[in-house]
C-alpha positions in Angstrom: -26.1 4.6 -12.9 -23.0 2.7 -13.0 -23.3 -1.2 -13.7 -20.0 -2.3 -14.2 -16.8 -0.8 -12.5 -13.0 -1.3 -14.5 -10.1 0.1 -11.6 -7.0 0.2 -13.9 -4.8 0.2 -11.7 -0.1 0.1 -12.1 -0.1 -1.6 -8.3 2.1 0.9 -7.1 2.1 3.0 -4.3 -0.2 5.4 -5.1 -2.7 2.7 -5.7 -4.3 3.6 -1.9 -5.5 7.1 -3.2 -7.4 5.5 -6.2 -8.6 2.9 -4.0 -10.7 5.1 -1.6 -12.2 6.2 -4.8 -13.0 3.2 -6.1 -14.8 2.1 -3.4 -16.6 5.2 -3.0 -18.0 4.6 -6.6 -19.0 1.3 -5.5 -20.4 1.8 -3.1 -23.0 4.5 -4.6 -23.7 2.4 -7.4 -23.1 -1.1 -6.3 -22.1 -2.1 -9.4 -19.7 -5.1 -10.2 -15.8 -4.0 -10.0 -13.3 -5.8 -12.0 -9.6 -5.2 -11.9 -6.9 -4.8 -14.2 -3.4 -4.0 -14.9 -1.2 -4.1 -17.5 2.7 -5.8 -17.8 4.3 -3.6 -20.4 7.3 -6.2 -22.0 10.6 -5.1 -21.9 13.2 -4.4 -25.1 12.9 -7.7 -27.3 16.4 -7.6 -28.2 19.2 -10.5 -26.6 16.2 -12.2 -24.8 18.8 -15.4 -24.9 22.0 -14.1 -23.9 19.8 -11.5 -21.1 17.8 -13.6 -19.6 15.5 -11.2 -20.4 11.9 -13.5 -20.5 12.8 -15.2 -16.9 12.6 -11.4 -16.0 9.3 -10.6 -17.7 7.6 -14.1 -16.2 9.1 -13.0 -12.7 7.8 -9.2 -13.3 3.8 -10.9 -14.5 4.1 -13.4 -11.5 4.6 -10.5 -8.9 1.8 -8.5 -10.5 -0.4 -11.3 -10.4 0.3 -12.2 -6.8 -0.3 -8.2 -6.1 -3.6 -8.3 -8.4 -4.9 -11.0 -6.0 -4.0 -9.4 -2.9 -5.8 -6.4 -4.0 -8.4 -8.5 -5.0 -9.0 -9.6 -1.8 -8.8 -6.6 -0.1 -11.9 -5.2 -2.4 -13.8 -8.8 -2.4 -12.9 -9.0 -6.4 -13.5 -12.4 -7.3 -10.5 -13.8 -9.3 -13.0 -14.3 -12.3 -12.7 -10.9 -12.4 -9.0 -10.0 -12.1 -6.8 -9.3 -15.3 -3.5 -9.2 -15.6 -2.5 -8.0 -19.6 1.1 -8.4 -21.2 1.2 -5.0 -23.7 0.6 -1.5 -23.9 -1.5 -0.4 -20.8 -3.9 1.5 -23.0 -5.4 -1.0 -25.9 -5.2 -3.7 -23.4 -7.5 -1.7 -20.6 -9.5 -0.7 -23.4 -10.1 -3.8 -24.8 -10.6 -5.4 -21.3 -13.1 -2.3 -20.4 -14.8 -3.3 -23.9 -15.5 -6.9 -24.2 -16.7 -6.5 -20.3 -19.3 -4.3 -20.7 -18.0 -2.1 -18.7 -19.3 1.5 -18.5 -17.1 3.4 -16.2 -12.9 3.0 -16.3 -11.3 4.6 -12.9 -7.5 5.4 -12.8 -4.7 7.4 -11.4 -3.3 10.5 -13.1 -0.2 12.3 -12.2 -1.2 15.3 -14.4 2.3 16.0 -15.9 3.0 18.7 -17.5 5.5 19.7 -20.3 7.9 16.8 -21.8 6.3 14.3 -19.2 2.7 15.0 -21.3 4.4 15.2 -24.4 5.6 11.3 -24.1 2.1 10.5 -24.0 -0.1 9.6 -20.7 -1.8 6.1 -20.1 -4.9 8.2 -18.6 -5.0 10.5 -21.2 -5.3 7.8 -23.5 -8.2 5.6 -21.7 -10.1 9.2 -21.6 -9.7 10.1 -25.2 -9.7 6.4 -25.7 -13.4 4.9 -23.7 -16.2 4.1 -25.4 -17.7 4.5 -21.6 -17.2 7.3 -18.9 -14.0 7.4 -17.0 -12.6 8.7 -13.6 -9.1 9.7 -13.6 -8.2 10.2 -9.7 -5.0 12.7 -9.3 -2.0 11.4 -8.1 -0.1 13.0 -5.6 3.1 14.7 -7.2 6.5 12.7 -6.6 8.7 16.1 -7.0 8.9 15.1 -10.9 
């Protein structure tokens, strides 16, 4: 059974329906749960004249603070918290990788049409793992 747990999570919302999943799975297995969740940077261009890094910095530092919370809330120690500046999927795959980790569990939305054309963090940890993963639907937001 499962060893090591990876809950990819965007902190929004929606995070509550993963969350009873999560802690399903961990509690059947009572494997070790790490968390992660990825900053994706915004447009490099005019970062002087935008201001556009003390956004990013503010934007990590509230997903950090989030992370924690949620941390705290699922006993996480902080050892075990990431937060990643990048594109979601190579970062949660190299995070799932170098832990050891052997099952990934995220949120969907299951779009369809030019939504799944533009490409779908999920659908690129599940094509992506080298371990299982548990993509949890999302409830649809009339998009």
């Amino acid at each position: 059974m499962y060893k090591h747990i990876l809950f990819a999570t965007d902190l929004s919302e929606e995070t509550d329906t993963v969350l009873d999943k999560v802690q399903m799975m961990r509690g059947y297995t009572g494997a070790k749960l790490s968390l992660v969740h990825v900053v994706e940077p915004l447009p490099g261009y005019s970062y002087a004249y935008l201001g556009i890094e003390d956004i990013e910095e503010q934007l990590i530092e509230e997903a950090r603070e989030a992370l924690l919370k949620l941390g705290e809330k699922l006993n996480v120690p902080r050892e075990q918290q990431w937060i990643e500046i990048g594109q979601p999927k190579s970062n949660i795959l190299r995070v799932a990788e170098e832990g050891k980790v052997d099952l990934i569990i995220c949120g969907s939305h299951g779009r369809h049409g030019l939504s799944l054309l533009l490409g779908s963090t999920a659908n690129a940890i599940l094509h992506g793992a080298k371990c299982d993963v548990l993509t949890v639907r999302l409830p649809e937001n009339g998009i």
